[in-house]
C-alpha positions in Angstrom: 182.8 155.0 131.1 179.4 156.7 131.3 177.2 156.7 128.3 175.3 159.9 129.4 175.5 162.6 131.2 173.4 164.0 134.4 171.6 166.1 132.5 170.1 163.8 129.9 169.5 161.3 132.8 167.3 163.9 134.8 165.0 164.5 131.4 164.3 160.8 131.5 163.6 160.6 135.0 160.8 163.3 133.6 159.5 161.4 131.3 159.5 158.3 132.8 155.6 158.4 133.4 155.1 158.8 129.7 157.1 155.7 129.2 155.5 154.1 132.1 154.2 149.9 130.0 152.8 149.0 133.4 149.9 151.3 133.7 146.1 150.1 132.4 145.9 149.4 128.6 144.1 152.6 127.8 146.4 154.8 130.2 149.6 153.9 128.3 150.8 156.5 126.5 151.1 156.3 122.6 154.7 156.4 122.3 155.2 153.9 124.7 152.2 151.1 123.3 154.0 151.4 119.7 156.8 149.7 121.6 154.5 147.0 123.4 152.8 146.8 119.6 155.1 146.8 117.2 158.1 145.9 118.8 158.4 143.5 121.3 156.6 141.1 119.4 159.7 141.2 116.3 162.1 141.3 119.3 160.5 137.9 121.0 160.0 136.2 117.7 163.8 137.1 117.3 164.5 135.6 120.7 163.3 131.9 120.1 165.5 132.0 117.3 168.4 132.9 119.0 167.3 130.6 121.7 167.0 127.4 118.9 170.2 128.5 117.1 171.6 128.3 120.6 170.2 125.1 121.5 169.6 126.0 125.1 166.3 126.7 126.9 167.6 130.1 128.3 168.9 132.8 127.0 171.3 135.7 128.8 169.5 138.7 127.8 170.1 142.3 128.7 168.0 144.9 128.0 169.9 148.3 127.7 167.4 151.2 128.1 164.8 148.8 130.2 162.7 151.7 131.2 160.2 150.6 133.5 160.7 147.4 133.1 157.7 145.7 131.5 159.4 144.1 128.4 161.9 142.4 131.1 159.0 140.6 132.5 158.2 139.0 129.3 161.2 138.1 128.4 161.7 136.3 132.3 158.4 134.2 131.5 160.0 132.8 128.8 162.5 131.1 131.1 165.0 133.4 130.3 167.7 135.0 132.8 167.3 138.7 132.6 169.4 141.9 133.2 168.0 145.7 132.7 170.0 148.7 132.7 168.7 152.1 132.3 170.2 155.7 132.7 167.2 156.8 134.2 166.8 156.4 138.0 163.2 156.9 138.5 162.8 154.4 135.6 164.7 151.9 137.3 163.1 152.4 140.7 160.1 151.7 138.9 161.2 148.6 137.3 162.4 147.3 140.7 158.8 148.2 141.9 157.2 145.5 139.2 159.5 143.2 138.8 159.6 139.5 139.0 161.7 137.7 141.0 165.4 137.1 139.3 165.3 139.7 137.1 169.2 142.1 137.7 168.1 145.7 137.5 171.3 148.3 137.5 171.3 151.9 137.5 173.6 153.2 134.9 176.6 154.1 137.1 176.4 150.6 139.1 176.3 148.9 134.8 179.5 151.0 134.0 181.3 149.3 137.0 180.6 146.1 136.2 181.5 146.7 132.3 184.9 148.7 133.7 185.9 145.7 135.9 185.3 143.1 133.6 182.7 141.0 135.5 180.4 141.1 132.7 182.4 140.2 130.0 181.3 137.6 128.2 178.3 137.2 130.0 175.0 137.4 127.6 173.4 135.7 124.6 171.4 138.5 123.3 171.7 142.6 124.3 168.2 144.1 123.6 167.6 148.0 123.0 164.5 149.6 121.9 164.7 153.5 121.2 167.8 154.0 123.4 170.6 154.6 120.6 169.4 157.1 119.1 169.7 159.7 122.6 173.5 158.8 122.6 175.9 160.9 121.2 179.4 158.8 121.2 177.5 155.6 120.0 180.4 153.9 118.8 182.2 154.3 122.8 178.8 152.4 123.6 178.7 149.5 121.9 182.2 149.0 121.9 181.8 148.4 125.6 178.3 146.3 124.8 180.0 144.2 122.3 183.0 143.1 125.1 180.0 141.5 127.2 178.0 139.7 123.7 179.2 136.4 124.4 180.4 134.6 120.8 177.2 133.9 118.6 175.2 136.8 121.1 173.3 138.8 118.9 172.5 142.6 119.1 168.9 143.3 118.5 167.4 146.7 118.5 165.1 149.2 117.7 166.3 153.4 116.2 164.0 155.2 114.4 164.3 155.2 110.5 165.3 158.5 108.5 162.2 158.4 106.1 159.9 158.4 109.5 162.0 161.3 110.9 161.8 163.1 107.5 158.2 162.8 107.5 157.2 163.6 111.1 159.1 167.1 110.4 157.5 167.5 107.3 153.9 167.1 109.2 155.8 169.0 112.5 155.0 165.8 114.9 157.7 165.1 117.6 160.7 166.3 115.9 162.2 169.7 115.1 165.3 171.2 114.8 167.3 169.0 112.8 170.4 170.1 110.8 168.5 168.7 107.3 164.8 168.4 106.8 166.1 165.9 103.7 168.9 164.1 105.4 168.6 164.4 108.9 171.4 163.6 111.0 170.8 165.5 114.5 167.8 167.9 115.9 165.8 167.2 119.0 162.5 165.2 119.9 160.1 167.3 121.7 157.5 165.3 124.1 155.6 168.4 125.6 157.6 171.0 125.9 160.8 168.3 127.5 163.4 168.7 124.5 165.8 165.4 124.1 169.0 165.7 121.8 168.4 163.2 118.9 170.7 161.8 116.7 169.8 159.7 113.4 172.0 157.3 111.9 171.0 155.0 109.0 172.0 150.8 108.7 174.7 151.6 106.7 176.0 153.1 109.6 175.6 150.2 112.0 176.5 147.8 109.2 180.1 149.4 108.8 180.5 149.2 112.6 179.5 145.9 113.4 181.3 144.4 110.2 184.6 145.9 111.8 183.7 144.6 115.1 184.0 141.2 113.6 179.8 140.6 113.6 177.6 139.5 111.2 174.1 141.3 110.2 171.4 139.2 110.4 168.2 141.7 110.5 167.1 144.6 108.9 163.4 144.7 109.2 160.5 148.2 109.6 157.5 147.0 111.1 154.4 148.7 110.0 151.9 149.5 112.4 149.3 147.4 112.7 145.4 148.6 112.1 144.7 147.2 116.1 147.4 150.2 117.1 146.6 152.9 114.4 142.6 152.4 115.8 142.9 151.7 119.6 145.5 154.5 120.5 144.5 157.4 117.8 147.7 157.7 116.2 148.2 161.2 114.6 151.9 160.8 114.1 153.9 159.8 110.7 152.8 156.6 108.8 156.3 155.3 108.1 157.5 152.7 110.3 158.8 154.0 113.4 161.2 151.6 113.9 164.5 149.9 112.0 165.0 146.8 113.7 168.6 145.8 113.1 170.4 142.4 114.7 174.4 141.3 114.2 175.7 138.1 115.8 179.3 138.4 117.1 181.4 136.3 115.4 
């Protein structure tokens, strides 16, 4: 089963310069560095102890919604064996271009396959997403079919954006626009330059009621604020709530 359709796959093969984390430090767009800033380091930090509650000196990791790819070389230094998966092709022709050797890159149709014919069942230790949730419409179809290839203990980690930072960045009309409720949204669009992107919002009581049905236990609920380094260095003009709601389950 397909997570997307063509259509939302082509406006992420648009944007997948503005997501690009390999260019120069000061060519990477802001929405992009908030990732390399504020969230991969929770998401590492979050691997080592997965990695020590494992006791093993490699960890399974897949990272749905890789984009280009960067965040899949850091986790590969750490000695761990690495999978990416994104909907976008031009994305993952780009993470093909910079990766390391060993990483498994799959383009979304090639992932689905693999999922459909079982191969990866029970495969990884720890399924990563940052920002990817939140573009999916039938989220529960999705990780139903992620949690079927979380090996027992795997974890879930990821990254959606937070209500209060959506609520905010309409009241100051930065990215978002077009919700259903400027007080409670639930769906509207994000709007990177004119390249409109279907958004849905869901808060952790959501994700808390399905992943204590799916048999998983919540181990994370943490909203990193930004730090003064990225506020300073990449001019940020956008909502001062944390941009992120980190959540991780482990699958009983």
């Amino acid at each position: 089963m397909k997570a997307s359709t063509d259509t939302i796959t082509n406006v992420w093969d648009f944007l997948a310069d503005r997501f690009n984390t390999h260019k120069n430090g000061n060519e990477i767009h802001p929405d992009a560095a908030v990732n390399i800033f504020i969230g991969w380091p929770i998401f590492l930090d979050q691997m080592e102890i997965q990695r020590k509650y494992l006791g093993t000196k490699s960890l399974e990791i897949l990272d749905f919604g890789c984009g280009t790819g960067k965040f899949l070389k850091e986790l590969s230094k750490k000695g761990n064996n690495v999978t990416g998966m994104d909907k976008s092709n031009k994305m993952v022709e780009l993470s093909k271009k910079n990766a390391s050797n060993g990483i498994k890159l799959y383009k979304e149709e090639e992932f689905y396959e693999l999922v459909d014919r079982g191969e990866l069942q029970n495969k990884f230790d720890v399924i990563t997403s940052m920002h990817v949730f939140e573009w999916i419409e039938d989220i529960n179809s999705t990780l139903n079919q992620l949690s079927s290839i979380l090996k027992k203990n795997g974890i879930f980690l990821f990254a959606v954006f937070p209500k209060k930072h959506i609520i905010d960045s309409l009241r100051i009309q930065d990215l978002f626009e077009d919700f259903d409720s400027a007080e409670n949204p639930s769906v509207g669009y994000a709007n990177f330059d004119g390249i409109k992107v279907q958004t849905f919002i869901r808060d952790a009581e959501f994700f808390d009621e399905f992943f204590r049905n799916s048999n998983f236990d919540k181990v994370l609920e943490f909203y990193p604020p930004y730090s003064q380094y990225f506020l300073k260095h990449y001019k940020w003009t956008g909502s001062l709530y944390p941009e992120m709601m980190i959540l991780a389950y482990r699958k009983l």
